[in-house]
C-alpha positions in Angstrom: 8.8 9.5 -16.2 5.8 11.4 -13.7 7.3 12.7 -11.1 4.9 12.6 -7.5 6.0 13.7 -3.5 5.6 10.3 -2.0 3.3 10.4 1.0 5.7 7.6 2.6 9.2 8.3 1.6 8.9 12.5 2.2 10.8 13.3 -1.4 9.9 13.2 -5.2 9.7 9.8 -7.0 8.6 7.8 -9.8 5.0 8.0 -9.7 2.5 5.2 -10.8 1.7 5.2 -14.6 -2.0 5.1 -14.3 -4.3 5.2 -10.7 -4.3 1.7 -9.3 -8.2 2.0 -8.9 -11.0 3.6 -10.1 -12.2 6.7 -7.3 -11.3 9.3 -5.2 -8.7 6.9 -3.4 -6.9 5.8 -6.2 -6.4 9.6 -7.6 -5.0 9.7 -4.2 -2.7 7.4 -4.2 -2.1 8.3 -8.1 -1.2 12.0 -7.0 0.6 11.0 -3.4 2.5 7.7 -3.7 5.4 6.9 -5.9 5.9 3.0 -7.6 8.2 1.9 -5.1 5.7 2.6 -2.0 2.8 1.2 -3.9 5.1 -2.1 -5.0 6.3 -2.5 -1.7 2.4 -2.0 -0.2 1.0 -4.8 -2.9 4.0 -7.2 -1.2 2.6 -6.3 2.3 -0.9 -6.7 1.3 -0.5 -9.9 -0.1 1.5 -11.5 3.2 -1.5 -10.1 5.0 -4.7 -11.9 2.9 -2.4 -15.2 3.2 -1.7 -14.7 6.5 -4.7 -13.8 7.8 -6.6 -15.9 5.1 -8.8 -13.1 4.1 -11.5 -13.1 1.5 -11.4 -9.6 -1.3 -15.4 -10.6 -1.4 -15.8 -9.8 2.5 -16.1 -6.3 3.2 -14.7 -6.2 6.2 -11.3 -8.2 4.8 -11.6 -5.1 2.6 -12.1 -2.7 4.6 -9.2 -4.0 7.2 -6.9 -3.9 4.1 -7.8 -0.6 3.2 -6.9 0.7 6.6 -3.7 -1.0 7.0 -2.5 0.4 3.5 -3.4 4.7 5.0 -1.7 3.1 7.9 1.2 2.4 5.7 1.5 5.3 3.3 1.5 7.9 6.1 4.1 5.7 7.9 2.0 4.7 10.8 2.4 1.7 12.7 0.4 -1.7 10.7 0.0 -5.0 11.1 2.4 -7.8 9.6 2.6 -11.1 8.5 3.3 -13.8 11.9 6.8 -14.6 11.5 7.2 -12.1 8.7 11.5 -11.4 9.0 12.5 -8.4 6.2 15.3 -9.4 4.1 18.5 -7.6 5.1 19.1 -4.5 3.1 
């Protein structure tokens, strides 16, 4: 199991088997985020294109995505899903 300093969590974690995309920004990510950030990011991103019904072929949509997931990873404040309520830990 690879071991990474996650970006959001501020301690060593499981890191992601392979980079989640090609580039600079996914070796980031790769290198700087463990699983369970990433996995919890991918469940945040996905309440946000059905919320927000945005379209991965407008650049913009993925460009506001791609801003709200730095936003997340270095634990600064993002936007959520309307009526988005976390389950209870």
């Amino acid at each position: 199991m690879r071991k990474v300093f996650c970006r959001k969590y501020q301690q060593e974690l499981e890191g992601l088997p392979t980079p989640p995309y090609p580039g600079p920004q996914g070796q980031d990510i790769y290198e700087n985020v463990s699983k369970q950030a990433w996995q919890e990011w991918q469940a945040r991103q996905v309440r946000l294109i059905n919320e927000k019904a945005l379209s991965m072929i407008n650049p913009d949509d993925r460009k506001y995505l791609t801003e709200q997931m730095q936003k997340f990873f270095n634990n600064e404040d993002t936007d959520e899903a309307e009526g988005f309520v976390p389950p209870e830990a």
